[in-house]
Each structure stands twice: as structure tokens, then as C-alpha cells.
N, C-alpha and C positions, 0 to 999 in steps of 0.2 A: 504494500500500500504506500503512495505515495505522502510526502506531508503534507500537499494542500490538501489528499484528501483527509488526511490524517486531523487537520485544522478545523477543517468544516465542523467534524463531528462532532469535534470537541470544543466548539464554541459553545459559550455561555446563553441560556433561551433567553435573554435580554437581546441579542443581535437577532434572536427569530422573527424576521415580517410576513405582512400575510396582506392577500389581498383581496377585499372584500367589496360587494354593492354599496355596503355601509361605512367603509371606512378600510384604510390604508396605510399600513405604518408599523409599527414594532408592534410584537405582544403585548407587553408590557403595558404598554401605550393601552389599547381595547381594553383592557383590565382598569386601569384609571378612570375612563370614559364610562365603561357601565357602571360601577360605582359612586361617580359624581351623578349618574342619570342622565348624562349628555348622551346616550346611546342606549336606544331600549332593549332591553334583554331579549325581545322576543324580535329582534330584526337580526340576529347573531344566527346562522348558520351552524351550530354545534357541528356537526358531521363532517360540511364543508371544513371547517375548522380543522378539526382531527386530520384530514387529508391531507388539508396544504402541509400539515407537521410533519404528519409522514415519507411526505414528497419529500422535504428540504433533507432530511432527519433520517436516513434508512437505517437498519440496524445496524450496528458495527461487531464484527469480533470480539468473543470475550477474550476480554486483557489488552486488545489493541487501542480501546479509547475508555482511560481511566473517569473523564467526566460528562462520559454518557449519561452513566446511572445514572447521576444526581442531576444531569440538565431534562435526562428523560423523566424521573422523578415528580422535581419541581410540574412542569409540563401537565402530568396526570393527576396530580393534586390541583391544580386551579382551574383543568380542568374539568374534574368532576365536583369544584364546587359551583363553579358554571353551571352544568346539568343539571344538577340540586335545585342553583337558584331558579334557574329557566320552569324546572317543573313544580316549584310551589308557586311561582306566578303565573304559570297556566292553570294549573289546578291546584286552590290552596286548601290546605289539609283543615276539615272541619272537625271539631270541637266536639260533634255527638259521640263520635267512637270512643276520643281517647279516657284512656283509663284514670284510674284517681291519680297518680303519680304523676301520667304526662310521662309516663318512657316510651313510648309509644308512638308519638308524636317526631320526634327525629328533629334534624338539625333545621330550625325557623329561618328565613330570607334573611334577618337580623345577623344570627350565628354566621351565616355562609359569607355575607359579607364581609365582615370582622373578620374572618379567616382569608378571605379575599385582601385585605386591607393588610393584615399581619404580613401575609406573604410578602406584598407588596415592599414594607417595611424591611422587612429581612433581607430580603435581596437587594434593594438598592442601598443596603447599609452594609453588606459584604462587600458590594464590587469596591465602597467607596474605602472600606480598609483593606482591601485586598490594593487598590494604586495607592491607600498612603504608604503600605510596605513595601509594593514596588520602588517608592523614592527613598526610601529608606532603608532600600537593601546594602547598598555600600558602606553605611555606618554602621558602629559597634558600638555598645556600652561597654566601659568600662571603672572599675572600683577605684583606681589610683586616681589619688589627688595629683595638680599639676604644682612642683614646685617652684619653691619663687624665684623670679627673674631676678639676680642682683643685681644694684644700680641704687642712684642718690638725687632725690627727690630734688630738683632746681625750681626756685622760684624768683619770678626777678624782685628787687623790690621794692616800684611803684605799684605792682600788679597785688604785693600784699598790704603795701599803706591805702590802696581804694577799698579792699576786700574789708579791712578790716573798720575803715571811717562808713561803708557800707549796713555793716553789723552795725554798729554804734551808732548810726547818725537816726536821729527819728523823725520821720517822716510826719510827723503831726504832734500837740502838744497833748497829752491822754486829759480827756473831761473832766473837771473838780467838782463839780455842781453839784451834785450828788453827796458831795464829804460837807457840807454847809459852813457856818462860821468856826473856825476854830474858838472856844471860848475859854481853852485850859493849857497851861503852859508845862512843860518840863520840868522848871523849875518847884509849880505848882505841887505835882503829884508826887516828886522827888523829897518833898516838905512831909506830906502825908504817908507816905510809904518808912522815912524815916521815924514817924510819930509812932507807926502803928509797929516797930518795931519793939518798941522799949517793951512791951509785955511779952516778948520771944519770938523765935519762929510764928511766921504767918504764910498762909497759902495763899499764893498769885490769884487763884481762880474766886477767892472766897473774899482777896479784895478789891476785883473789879468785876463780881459777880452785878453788883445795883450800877456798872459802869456803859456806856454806848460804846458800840465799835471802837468810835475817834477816841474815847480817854482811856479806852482799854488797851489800845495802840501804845497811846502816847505815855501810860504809864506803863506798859512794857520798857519803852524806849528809857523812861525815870530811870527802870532798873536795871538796864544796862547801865547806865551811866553811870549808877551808884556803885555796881561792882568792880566797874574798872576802877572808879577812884578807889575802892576798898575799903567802904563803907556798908557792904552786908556781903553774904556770901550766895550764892546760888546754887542750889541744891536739886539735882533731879537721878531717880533711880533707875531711868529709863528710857530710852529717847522715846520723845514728845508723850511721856507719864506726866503726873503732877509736876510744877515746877513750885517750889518752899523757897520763902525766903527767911534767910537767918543773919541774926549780927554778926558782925565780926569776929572772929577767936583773938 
């Protein structure tokens, strides 16, 4: 056998066309169409159908064309969901006979569809990983990391005095209106935090619990101050745990 005949065979039922009163064009294609209902089932040819396949399609020697089976396969399954649909819309299966279950009843125009439609799925979702592998036949994975290049990082440096006035420069001055009048000074809360000392340790949180954001701030800021000058000590057992203030030792 030669390989163009060899090729014919063994092409995929997606290159299979047919040619009809109703339509002309790939399988594939027919099978779209009666499903959308742009093509009535009952203007389809079943028989004609099978023939032209036959035609195109003759049987091949076993072992000589590996994707017969499954292109003939494919082929006899959509087409006897055809036949199926074709005959419950000529004659649809009434309701007096079937039994309580409904086993009886067989595969609904609904089911056959859905199986028409999966097919459809499936196959054009093969070919289209069957050409991603064909481009991706040449590459390999592999597990080794790529080591690094040695060499020394140049930068000129006007290109890092822009980078860096860049970072830093601010583009707008950020809104205050929100923060309202200041009415409590540094020095202010720095007065009261020293007062509330003299009876011992006191907790930060417990003395600007009755305080608003801004003097809760701004007496945070107090007690920095106080402790660099070393005038109480700051006390915490755990970052961002309670913060204790205590006198000096």
C-alpha cells in the first residue's frame, strides 16, 4: 500500500466532507448545523450519508491503518445518535406505554443531542492539543535550575539621582482637612504623661483611652520624646503587645 493511500485512511473524520441537496462541507460542520436547528433533521439523508463514508473510507487492513478504529468509531457513534434523533422526531415515543421507572423509554432528543454536542467538544478539543504538542515537540522540561550569569551591576549616576528624586519627590501635597484644628501640643501631653507618672507605671492605652486619634498621636509622639530625653522608660513584652510606661530607674 502506498502512503497516500496509507494517509487517506488514516485521516482524522474532521477532514471527512460530504455532499448533500442540503448542505456541503465537512462532517463536522452538519453536526453543528443540526444542533443549532439551522438544518432540519428530517432533510438529512441518513443512508445517503453512511454511503458517501463508505465511499471516501473503504476498509483498511488490520494493522495497516492504526487510526481507523477510532476515526471509524467516532463516525458510528454520531452517527447512530443521528438515527436516534431522526427517529424520535419522526415518531416521538408516547408516554402510555412506559413503565413506572421510564427504563423503557431510551435515550430523549434532549440526551442525543448532549451526546451530539459532547462529541463535538471532545474532538475539537483533541485536535487543538494534539497541534499544541505538535509545536511543542522540540522542547523539553527540565528540573535544573539555570545558574547565574557572573557580572556587576552598572548604573550610571544621573540615571540613579532621577530614580531616586523620582521615589521621593511627591506628586501632590496628601489632604489635612480631615485631621481639623490641632488644639494640643507636645509639650502639653508631655506635662501630663509626666504627672501621671509619679503614682508608677501607667498603660499607654489606658491613658489615651478618653483621647481622639490626633492627641492619641500626639501623645505617643510626648512619649517618644520623653524617652529619648530619659525621663520614663518604655516597656513592651511583645511587638505591638501592650506598651507600659514606667519612671526612670
Amino acid at each position: 500500500m502506498n502512503k497516500e493511500k496509507r494517509d487517506t485512511r488514516e485521516r482524522s473524520l474532521a477532514s471527512f466532507t460530504i455532499e448533500l441537496d442540503v448542505y456541503s462541507g465537512p462532517y463536522e460542520g452538519l453536526l453543528a448545523l443540526i444542533l443549532k436547528d439551522e438544518v432540519e433533521i428530517f432533510e438529512i439523508p441518513l443512508r445517503e450519508l453512511v454511503s458517501l463514508y463508505r465511499d471516501a473510507n473503504p476498509p483498511a487492513p488490520i494493522g495497516e491503518a492504526p487510526g481507523a478504529l477510532e476515526r471509524d468509531t467516532d463516525f458510528v457513534d454520531s452517527a447512530a445518535s443521528l438515527v436516534l434523533l431522526k427517529g424520535r422526531a419522526l415518531a416521538p415515543y408516547s408516554a402510555e406505554g412506559e413503565g413506572e421507572d421510564g427504563a423503557d423509554a431510551g435515550p430523549s432528543p434532549e440526551d442525543l443531542e448532549e451526546r451530539l454536542i459532547t462529541y463535538l467538544k471532545i474532538k475539537r478539543g483533541a485536535e487543538a492539543l494534539r497541534e499544541r504538542i505538535s509545536r511543542n515537540n522540540a522542547y523539553y522540561s527540565s528540573a535544573h535550575a539555570l545558574s547565574p550569569r557572573p557580572g556587576r551591576l552598572r548604573l550610571k549616576p544621573d540615571r540613579l539621582v532621577t530614580a531616586a528624586r523620582r521615589a521621593f519627590l511627591r506628586t501632590a501635597e496628601p489632604g489635612t482637612e480631615h485631621l481639623g484644628t490641632v488644639t494640643v501640643t507636645v509639650a502639653e501631653l508631655a506635662a501630663l504623661i509626666r504627672s501621671s507618672l509619679t503614682n508608677g507605671p501607667v498603660s499607654f492605652e489606658d491613658l489615651v483611652s478618653e483621647m481622639d486619634r490626633l492627641r492619641s498621636a500626639v501623645a505617643f509622639a510626648a512619649a517618644l520624646s520623653l524617652a529619648a530625653q530619659g525621663r520614663l522608660t518604655l516597656a513592651q513584652s511583645e511587638p505591638f503587645g501592650p506598651l507600659t510606661l514606667e519612671p526612670p530607674k
